[in-house]
N, C-alpha and C positions, 0 to 999 in steps of 0.2 A: 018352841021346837020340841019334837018327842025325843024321846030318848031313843039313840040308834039311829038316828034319820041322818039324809045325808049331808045335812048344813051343817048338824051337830057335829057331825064326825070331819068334814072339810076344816071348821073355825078351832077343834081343836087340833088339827095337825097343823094349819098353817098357824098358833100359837106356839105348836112345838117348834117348828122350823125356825119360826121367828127367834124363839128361847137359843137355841143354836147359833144361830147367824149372829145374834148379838154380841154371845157369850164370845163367839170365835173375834167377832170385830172387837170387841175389848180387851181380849188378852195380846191383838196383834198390836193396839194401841198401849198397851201397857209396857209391852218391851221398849218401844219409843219414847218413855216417859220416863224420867226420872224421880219418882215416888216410892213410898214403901208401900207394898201389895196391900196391907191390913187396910190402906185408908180409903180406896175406893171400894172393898168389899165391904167396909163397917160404912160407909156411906149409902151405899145397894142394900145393903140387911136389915140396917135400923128401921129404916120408913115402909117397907116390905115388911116385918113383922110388927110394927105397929100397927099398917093398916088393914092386915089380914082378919084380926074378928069383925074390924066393920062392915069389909066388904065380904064378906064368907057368904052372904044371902043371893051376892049378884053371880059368884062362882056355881052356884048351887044350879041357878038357870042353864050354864053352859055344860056342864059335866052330869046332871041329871043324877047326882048324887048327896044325901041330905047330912050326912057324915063329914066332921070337920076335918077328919085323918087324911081326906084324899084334898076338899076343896083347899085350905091351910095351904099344904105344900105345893098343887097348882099355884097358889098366887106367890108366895115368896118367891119361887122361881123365874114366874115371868116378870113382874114386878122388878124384884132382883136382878136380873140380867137388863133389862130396860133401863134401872137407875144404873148402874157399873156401867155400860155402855155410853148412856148418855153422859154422865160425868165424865168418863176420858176424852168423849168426842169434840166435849166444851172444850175444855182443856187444851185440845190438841190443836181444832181448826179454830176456837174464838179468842186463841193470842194475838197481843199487837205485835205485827210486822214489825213496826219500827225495830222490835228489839231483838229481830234475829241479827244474828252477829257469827262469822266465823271463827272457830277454836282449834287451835293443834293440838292434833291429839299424837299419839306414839302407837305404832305398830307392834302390838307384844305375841302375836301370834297369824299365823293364815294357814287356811285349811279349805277342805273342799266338801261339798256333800253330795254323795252318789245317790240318784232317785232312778225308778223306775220308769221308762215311757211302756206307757198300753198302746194296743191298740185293739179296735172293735176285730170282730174273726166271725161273730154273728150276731141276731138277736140277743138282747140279754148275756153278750161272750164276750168279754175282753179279756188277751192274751198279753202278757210278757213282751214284748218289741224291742228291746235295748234298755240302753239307760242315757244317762245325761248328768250334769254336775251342775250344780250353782258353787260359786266361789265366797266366801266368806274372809271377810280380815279382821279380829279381835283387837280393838283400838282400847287405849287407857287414854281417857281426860285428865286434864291436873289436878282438878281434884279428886281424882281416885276412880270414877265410876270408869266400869269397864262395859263398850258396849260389841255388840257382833254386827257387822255392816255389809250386806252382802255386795258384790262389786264385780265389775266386766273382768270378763279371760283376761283380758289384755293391762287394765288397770291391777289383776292378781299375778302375773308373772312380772310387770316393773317394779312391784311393790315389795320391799324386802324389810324383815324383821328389824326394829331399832326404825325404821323410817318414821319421817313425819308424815299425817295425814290430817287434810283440814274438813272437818263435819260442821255442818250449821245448827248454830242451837236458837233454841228463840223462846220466851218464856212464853206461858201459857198464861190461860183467862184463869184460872185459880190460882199462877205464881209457881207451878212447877214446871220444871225445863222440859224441855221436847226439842228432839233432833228431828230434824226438816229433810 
């Protein structure tokens, strides 16, 4: 491929998009997990900056640049959000069922969060149209961890502070908890 052409320039956005999508799907599975942040990012980084001088030659083909300053941090990147994704995704979807189990948890807070609705008004226009809320209710586990659970209109006006509330946990294929 030349450089500027248009395959080059298609395979590196849909690399970027991909970089995105990942990153976004791993941190939505990270809130679900019960781990500390450090272990799936040093898990994503390690092998990402190990293999970045081997592969620096094959980067060079896609970005048509001969310099290690730009190829380097292309590959951590993608590399890096590809491992941090796929690690939580194990994790999340390759646990045994068996061991989901229900847990009470305690209600220590509920709140709401006001969003925006758009809508189109032209080409390339979206305007302001209202808003909307999603409900949230801040549960504490017995052991301590506190998570945020979003929940129906109806399930957040029965639910009162001090309530119990039962969340399904189920461990994962590496051994760390995840709520279902």
């Amino acid at each position: 491929m030349k450089r500027g052409s248009t395959a080059s320039i298609v395979l590196l956005m849909l690399g970027l998009f991909l970089t995105f999508g990942l990153l976004a799907g791993g941190t939505a599975l990270l809130s679900r997990t019960f781990i500390p942040k450090w272990i799936p990012i040093t898990i994503a980084t390690v092998p990402a900056i190990v293999t970045a001088p081997v592969l620096m030659n094959r980067w060079q083909k896609l970005t048509h640049f001969s310099r290690a300053w730009l190829n380097i941090p292309c590959h951590i990147l993608l590399v890096g959000t590809v491992l941090y994704f796929g690690f939580l995704a194990a994790n999340y979807w390759g646990g045994d069922d068996s061991t989901l189990h229900p847990e009470s948890s305690t209600v220590i807070a509920k709140h709401r969060k006001q969003h925006t609705r758009y809508r189109r008004a032209g080409r390339r226009t979206q305007v302001p149209a209202g808003h909307y809320y999603t409900y949230h209710l801040k549960l504490e586990l017995p052991d301590g961890h506190v998570i945020d659970q979003p929940v129906s209109l109806q399930k957040y006006n029965r639910t009162r502070k001090g309530a119990h509330y039962t969340v399904k946990l189920e461990k994962g294929l590496f051994g760390y908890t995840v709520v279902k």
